[in-house]
C-alpha positions as CSV (number, residue, x, y, z in Angstrom):
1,X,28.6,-125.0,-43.7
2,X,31.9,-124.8,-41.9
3,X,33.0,-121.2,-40.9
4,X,35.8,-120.1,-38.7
5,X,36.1,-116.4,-37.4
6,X,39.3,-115.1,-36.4
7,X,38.7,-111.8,-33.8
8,X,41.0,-110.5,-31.2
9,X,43.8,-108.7,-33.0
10,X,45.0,-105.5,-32.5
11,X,48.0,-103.0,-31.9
12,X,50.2,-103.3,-29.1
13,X,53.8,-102.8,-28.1
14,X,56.6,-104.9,-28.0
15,X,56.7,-106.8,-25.1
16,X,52.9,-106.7,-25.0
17,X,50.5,-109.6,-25.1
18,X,47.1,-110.5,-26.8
19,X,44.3,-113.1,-26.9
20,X,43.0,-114.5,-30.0
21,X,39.8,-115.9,-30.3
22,X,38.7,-118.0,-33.3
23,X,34.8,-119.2,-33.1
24,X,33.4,-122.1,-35.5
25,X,30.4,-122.6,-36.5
26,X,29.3,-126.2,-38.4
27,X,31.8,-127.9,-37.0
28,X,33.2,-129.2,-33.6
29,X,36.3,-127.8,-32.8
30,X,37.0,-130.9,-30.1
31,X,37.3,-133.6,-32.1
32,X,39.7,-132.7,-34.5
33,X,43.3,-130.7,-34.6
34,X,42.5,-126.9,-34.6
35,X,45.9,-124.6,-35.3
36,X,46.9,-121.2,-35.5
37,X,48.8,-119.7,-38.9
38,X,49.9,-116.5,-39.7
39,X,51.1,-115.1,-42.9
40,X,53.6,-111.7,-42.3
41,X,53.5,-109.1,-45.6
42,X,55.5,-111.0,-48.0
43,X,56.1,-114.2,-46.8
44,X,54.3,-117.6,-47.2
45,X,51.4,-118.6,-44.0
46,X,53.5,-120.9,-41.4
47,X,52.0,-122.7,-38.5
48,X,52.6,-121.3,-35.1
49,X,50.5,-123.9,-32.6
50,X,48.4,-126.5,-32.8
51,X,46.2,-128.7,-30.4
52,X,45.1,-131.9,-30.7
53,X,41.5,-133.7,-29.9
54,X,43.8,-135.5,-27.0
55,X,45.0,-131.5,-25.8
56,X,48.2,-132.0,-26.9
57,X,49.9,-129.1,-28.4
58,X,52.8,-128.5,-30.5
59,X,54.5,-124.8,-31.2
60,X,57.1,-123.8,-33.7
61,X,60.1,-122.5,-32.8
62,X,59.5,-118.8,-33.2
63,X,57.1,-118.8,-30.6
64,X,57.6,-121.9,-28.2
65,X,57.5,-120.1,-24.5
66,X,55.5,-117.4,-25.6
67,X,52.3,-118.8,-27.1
68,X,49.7,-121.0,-25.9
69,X,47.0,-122.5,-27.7
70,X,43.7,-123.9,-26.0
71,X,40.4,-124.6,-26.7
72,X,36.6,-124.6,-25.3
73,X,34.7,-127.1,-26.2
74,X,31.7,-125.9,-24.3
75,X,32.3,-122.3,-26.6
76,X,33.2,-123.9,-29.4
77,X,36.3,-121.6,-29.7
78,X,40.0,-121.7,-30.0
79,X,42.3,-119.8,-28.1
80,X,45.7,-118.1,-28.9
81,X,47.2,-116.4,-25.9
82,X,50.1,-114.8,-27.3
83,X,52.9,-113.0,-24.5
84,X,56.1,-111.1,-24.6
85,X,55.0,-110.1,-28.3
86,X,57.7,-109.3,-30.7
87,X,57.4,-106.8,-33.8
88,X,58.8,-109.9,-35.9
89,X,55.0,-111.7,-34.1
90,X,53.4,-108.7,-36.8
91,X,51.0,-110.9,-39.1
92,X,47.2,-112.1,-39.7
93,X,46.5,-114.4,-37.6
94,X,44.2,-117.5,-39.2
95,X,42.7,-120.8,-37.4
96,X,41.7,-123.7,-39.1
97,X,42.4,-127.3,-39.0
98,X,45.6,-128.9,-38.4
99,X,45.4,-129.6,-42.6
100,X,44.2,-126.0,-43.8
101,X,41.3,-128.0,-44.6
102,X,38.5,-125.0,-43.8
103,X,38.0,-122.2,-46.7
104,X,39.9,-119.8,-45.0
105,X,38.3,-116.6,-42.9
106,X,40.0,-113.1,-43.1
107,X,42.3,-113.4,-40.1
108,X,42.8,-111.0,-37.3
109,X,46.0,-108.4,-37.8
110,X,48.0,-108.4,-35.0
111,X,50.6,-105.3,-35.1
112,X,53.5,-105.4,-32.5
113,X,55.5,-101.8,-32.4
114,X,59.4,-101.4,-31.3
């Protein structure tokens, strides 16, 4: 069965950073797109990064400069290394593929104070 677990999260302070760590299990992270969402209170889940089976990543806007997404294949983990955090970054964090395609974990809060 194909599992993802989000861990990592936590509360820090604007201008801050954080690693986020998503391991799978029943699946291989390497040959497929992996991606980060998050979902703020109230608002709809958006994609913030995503990496390809080729290690080619794409980032939206909000975060572009700031995050970087990687992966090891030996771990079987995904990586978010998230910098210069901004209270507007406050969400759960999910991984799964690049097409939600995974029955989604629980996330990982991530809290960034003024």
């Amino acid at each position: 069965q194909e599992q993802l677990m989000e861990s990592g999260g936590g509360l820090v302070q604007a201008g801050g950073s954080l690693t986020l760590s998503c391991a799978a299990s029943g699946m291989f992270l390497g040959i497929i797109t992996m991606a980060w969402y998050r979902q703020a209170p109230g608002k709809e889940r958006e994609l913030v990064a995503s990496i390809n089976s080729g290690s080619i990543t794409t980032y939206s806007h909000s975060v572009r400069g700031r995050f970087a997404i990687s992966r090891d294949n030996a771990k079987n983990t995904l990586y978010l290394q998230m910098y210069s955090l901004k209270p507007e970054d406050t969400a759960v964090y999910f991984c799964n593929t690049g097409r939600g395609s995974i029955p989604w974990g629980q996330g990982t809060q991530v809290t960034v104070s003024s």
